[in-house]
MIVONU-329242 format. One line per 2 residues: number of its first residue (from 1); for each residue x, z, y of N, C-alpha, C. Coordinates in steps of 0.001 Angstrom, whole numbers, plus 500000, padded with zeros to 6 digits. Layout:
<sites>
NUM) X/Z/Y/X/Z/Y/X/Z/Y; ...
</sites>
This chain:
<sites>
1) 479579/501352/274357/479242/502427/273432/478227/501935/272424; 477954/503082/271170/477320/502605/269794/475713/501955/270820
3) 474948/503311/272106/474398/503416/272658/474209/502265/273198; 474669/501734/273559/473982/500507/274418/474455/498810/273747
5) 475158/499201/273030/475295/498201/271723/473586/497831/271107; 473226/499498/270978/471611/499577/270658/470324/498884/271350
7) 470863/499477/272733/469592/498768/273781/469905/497365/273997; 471092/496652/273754/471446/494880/274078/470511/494733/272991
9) 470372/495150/271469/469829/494220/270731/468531/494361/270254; 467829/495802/270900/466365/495945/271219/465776/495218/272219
11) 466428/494963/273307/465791/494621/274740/464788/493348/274746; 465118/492370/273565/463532/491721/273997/462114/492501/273856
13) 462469/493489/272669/461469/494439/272641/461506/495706/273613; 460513/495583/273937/460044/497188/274971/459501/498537/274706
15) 460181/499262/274438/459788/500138/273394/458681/501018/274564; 458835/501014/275614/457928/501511/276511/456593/501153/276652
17) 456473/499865/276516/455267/499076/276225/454472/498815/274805; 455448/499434/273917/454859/499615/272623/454238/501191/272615
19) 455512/502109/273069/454703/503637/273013/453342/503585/274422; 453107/503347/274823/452066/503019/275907/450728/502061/275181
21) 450966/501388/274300/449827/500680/273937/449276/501943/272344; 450468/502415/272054/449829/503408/270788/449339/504724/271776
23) 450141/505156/272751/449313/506047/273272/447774/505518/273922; 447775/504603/274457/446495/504300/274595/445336/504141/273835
25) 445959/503522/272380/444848/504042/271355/444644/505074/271123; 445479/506167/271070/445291/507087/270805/443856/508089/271290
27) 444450/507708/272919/443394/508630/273700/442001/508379/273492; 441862/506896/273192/440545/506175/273012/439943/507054/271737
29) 441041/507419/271214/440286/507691/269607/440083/509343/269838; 440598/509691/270555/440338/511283/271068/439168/511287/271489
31) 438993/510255/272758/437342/510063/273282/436695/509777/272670; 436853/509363/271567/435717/508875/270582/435635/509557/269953
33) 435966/510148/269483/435977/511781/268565/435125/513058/269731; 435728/512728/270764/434717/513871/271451/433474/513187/271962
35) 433648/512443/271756/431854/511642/272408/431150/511836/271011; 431442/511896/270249/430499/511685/269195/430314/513540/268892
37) 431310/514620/269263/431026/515480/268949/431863/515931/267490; 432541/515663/266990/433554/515370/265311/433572/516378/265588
39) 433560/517107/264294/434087/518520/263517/435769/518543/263493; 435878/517298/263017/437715/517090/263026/438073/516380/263924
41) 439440/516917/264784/440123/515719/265199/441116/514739/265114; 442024/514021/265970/442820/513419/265784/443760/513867/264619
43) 444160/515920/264620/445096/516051/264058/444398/516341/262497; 443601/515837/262287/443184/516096/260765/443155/515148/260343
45) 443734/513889/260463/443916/512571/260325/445145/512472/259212; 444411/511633/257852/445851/511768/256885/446995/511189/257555
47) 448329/510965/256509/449207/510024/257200/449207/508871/256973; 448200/508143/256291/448098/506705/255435/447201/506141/257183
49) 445993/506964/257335/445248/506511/258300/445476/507067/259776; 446551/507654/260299/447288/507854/260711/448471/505887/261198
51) 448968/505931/260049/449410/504562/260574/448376/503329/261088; 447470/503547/260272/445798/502693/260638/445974/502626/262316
53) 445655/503820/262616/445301/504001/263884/446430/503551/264950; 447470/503619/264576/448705/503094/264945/448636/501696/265105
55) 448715/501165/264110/448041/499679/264218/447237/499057/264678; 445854/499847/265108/444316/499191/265590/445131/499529/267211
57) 445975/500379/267460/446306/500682/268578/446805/499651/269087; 448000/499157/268331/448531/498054/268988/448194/496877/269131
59) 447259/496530/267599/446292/495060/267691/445717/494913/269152; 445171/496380/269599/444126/495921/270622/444835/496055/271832
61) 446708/495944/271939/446728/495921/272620/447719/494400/272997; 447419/493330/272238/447621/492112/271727/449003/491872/270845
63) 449202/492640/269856/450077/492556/269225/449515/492483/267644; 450693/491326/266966/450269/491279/265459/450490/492434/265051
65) 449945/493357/263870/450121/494210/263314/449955/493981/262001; 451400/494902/261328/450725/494499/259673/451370/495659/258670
67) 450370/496205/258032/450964/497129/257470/451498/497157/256002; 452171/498242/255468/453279/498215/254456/453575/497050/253901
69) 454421/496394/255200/455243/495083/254669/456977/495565/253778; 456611/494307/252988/458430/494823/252232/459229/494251/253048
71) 460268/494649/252592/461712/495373/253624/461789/493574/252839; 463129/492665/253659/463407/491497/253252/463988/491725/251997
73) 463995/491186/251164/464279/491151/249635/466356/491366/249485; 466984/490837/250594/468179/491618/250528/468540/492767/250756
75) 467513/493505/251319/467700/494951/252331/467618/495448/251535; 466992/495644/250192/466202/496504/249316/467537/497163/248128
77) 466912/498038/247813/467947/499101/247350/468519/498429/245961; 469787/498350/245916/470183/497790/244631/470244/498795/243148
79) 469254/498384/242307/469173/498923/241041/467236/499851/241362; 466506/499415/242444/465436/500252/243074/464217/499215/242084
81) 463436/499924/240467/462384/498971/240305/461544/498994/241099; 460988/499106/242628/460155/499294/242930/460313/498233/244606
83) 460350/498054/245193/460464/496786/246245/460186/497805/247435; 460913/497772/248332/460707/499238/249766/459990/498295/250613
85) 458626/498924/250908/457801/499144/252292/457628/499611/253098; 457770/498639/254426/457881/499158/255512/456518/499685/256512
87) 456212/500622/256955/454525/501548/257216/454227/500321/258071; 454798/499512/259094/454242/499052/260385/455161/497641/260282
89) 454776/496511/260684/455685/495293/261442/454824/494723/262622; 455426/494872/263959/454810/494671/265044/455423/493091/265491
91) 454189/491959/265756/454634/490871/266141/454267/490787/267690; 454996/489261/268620/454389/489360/269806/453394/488920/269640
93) 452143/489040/270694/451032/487972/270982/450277/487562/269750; 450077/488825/268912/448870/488728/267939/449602/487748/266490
95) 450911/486911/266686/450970/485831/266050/451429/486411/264589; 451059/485593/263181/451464/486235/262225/453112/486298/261366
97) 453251/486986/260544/454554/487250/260100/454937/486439/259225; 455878/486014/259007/456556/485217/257769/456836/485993/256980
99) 456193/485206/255802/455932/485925/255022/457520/485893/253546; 457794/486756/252590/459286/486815/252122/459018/486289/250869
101) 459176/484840/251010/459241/483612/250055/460239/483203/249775; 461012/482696/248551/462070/481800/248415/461439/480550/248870
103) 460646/480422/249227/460490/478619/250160/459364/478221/250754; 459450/477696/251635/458239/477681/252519/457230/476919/251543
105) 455802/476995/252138/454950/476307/251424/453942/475265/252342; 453375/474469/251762/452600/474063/252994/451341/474329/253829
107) 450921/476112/253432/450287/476431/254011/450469/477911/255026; 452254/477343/254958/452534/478640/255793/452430/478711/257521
109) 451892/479130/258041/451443/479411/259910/452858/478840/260564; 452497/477702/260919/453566/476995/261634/454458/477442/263055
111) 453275/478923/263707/454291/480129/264561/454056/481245/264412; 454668/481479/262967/454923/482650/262146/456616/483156/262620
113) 456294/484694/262842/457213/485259/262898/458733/485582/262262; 460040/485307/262329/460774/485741/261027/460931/487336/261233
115) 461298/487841/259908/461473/489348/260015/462442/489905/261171; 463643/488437/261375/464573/489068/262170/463950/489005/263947
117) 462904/488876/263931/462110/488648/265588/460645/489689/265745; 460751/490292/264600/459176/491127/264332/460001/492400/264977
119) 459548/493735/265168/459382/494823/265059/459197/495712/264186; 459919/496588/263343/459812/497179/261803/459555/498503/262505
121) 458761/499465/262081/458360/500845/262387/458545/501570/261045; 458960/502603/260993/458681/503945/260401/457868/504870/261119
123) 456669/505491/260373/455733/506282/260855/455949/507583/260215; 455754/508381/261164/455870/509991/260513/455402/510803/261261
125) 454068/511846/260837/453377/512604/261495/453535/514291/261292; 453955/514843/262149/454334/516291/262023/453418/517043/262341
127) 452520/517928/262150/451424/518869/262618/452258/520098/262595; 452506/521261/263839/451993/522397/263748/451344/522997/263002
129) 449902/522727/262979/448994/523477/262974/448162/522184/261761; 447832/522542/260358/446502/521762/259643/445752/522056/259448
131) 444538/521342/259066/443305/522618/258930/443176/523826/257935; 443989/524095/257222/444208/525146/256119/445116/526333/257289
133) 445730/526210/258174/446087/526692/258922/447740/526785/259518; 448733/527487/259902/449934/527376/260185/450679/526346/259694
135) 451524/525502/259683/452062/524406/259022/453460/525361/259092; 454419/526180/257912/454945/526476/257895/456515/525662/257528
137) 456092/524007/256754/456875/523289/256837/457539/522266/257859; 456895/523181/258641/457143/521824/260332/458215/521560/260307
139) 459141/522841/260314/461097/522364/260892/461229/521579/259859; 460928/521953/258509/461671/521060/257746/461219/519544/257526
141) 459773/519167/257712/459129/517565/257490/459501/517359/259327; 459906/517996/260470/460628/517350/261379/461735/516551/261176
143) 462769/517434/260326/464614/516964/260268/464303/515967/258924; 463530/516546/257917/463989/515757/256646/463135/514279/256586
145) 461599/514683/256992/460851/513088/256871/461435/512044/257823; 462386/512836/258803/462603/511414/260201/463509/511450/259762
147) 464564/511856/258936/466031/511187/258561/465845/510617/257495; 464919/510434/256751/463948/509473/255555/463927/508754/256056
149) 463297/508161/257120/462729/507162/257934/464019/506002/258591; 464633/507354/258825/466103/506511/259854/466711/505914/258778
151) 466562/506793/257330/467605/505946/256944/467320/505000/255750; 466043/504351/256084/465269/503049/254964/465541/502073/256048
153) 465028/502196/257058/465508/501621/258498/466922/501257/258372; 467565/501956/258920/469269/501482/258579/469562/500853/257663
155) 469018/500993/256527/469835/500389/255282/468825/499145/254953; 468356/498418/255980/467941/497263/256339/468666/496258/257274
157) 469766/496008/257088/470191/495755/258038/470523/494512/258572; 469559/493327/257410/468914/492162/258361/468434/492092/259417
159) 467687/493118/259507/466573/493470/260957/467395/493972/261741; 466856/493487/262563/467546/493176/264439/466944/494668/265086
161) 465230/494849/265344/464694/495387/265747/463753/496587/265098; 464053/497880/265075/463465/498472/264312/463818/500264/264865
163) 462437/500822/264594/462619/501920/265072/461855/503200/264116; 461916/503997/264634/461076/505678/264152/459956/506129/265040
165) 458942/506397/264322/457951/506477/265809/457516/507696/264891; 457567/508636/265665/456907/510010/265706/456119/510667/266396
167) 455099/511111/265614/454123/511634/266098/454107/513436/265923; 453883/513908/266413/454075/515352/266626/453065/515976/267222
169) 451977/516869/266375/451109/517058/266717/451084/519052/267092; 451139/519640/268352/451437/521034/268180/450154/521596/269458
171) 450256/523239/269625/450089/524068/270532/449959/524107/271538; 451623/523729/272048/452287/524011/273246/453339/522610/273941
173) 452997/521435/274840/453957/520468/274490/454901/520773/275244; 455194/522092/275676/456573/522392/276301/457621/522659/275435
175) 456809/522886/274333/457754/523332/272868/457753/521536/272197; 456716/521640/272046/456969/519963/271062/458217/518956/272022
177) 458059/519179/273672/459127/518333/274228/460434/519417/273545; 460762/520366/273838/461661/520818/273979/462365/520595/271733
179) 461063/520574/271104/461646/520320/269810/462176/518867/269749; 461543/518164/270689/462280/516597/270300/463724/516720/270746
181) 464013/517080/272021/465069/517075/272244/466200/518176/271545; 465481/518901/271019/466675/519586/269876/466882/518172/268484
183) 465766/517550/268198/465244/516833/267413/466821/515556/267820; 466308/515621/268920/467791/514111/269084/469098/514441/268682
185) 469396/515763/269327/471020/516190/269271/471311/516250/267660; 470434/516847/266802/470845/517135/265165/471039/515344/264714
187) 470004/514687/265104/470490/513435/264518/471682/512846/264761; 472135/513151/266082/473180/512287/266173/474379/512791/266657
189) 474578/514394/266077/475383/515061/265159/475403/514820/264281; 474453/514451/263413/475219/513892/261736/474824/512426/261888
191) 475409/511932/262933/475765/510377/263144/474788/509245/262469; 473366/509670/262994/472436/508742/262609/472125/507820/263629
193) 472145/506492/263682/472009/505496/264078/470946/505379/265276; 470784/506286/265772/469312/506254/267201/469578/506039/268153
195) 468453/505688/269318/468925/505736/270559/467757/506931/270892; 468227/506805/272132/467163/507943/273344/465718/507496/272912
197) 464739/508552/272502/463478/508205/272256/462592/507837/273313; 461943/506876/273617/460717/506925/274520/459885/507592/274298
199) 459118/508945/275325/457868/509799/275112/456780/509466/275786; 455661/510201/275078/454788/509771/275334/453418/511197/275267
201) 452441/512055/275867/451643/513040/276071/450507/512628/276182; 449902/513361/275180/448222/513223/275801/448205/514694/275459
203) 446979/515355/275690/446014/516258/275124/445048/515867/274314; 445166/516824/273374/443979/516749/272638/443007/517827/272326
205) 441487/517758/271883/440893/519114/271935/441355/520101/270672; 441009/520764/270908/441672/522319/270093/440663/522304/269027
207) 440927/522374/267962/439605/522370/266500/440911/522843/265701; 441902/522660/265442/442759/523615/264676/443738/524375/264622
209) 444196/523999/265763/445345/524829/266670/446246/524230/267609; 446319/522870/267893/446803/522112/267888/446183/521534/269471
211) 446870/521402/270507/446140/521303/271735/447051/519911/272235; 448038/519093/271686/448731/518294/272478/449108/517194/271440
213) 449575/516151/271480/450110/514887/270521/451163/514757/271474; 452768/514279/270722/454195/513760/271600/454113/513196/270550
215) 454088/511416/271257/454212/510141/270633/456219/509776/271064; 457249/510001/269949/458132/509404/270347/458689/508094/269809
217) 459120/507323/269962/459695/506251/269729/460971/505969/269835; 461865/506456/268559/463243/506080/268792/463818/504717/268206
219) 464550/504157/268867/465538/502577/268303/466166/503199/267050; 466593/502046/266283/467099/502691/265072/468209/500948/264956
221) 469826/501965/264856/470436/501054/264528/470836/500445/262856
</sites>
């Protein structure tokens, strides 16, 4: 099946061990927000620094991280003046990325990553609840920003390894689980390229309405 066509050509990557090292930053940054006492929390976090935190997450959890890298110079949209960036590229073991040169040079990192062995992320953060109050666009920056995402991703299709990582910030996470999994079936009813998301729960404290974070992580074919 399309399904496990998916997981053969993710499997050196662990998407379990990636959502586990961002949830772990995460919580750190919750505790650190309540140790210090913050007026704001996690969920008042833009979406630029938002991926930040995503990143310091995984650095510290020995992985290269590098943010808005361009998509390989064939992937990129034909007739697009503008060159597509990708929010996240996750390497193993801290090591850095190769970088998208017509030719090597002689001061390029001799175990540098190629794009087709890195990890490509799309980041996208959904709030419930912002500090102005109700987030009345939730359903729609749920379906429309993650099928944005899926489909800059897809239409990359040098890259081997690459996924959607969503963050979902709400209330109630019996509802935020229960929205992901409505969240899966619409995608792939209109035949978008995913696999089964890896989840991920913390709590967080209540300052705007917002009592829970669901970190998911879907494959993207």
């Amino acid at each position: 099946s399309s399904h496990l066509a998916l997981l053969m050509r993710t499997s050196m990557w662990l998407h379990a061990e990636i959502a586990e090292a961002i949830t772990r930053g995460f919580q750190q940054e919750v505790d650190r927000l309540r140790l210090e006492q913050a007026i704001n929390g996690i969920d008042s976090i833009d979406n630029h620094d938002m991926v930040r935190l995503v990143a310091s997450s995984a650095a510290t959890d020995g992985f290269g991280a590098w943010e808005s890298v361009r998509f390989p110079r064939d992937d990129e949209h034909a007739g697009s003046s503008r060159p597509g960036r990708c929010d996240l590229v996750l390497t193993p073991d801290g090591l850095p990325l190769e970088q998208s040169r017509s030719e090597p040079t002689l001061f390029d990192p001799a175990e540098a990553v190629q794009p087709e062995a890195a990890f490509w992320l799309e980041c996208v953060t959904i709030r419930q609840f912002k500090p102005e109050g109700p987030n009345h666009a939730y359903t729609r920056q749920f379906l429309k920003d993650t099928r944005g995402a899926i489909e800059r991703l897809a239409c990359a299709r040098r890259l081997v390894h690459k996924a959607v990582l969503i963050i979902v910030l709400g209330s109630d996470l019996s509802v935020l689980e229960s929205d992901a999994g409505t969240w899966v079936k619409v995608m792939v009813d209109e035949g978008l390229p995913i696999g089964h998301p890896v989840t991920r729960a913390i709590e967080i404290p209540d300052s705007i309405g917002n009592t829970a974070a669901l970190i998911m992580l879907a494959a993207v074919g």
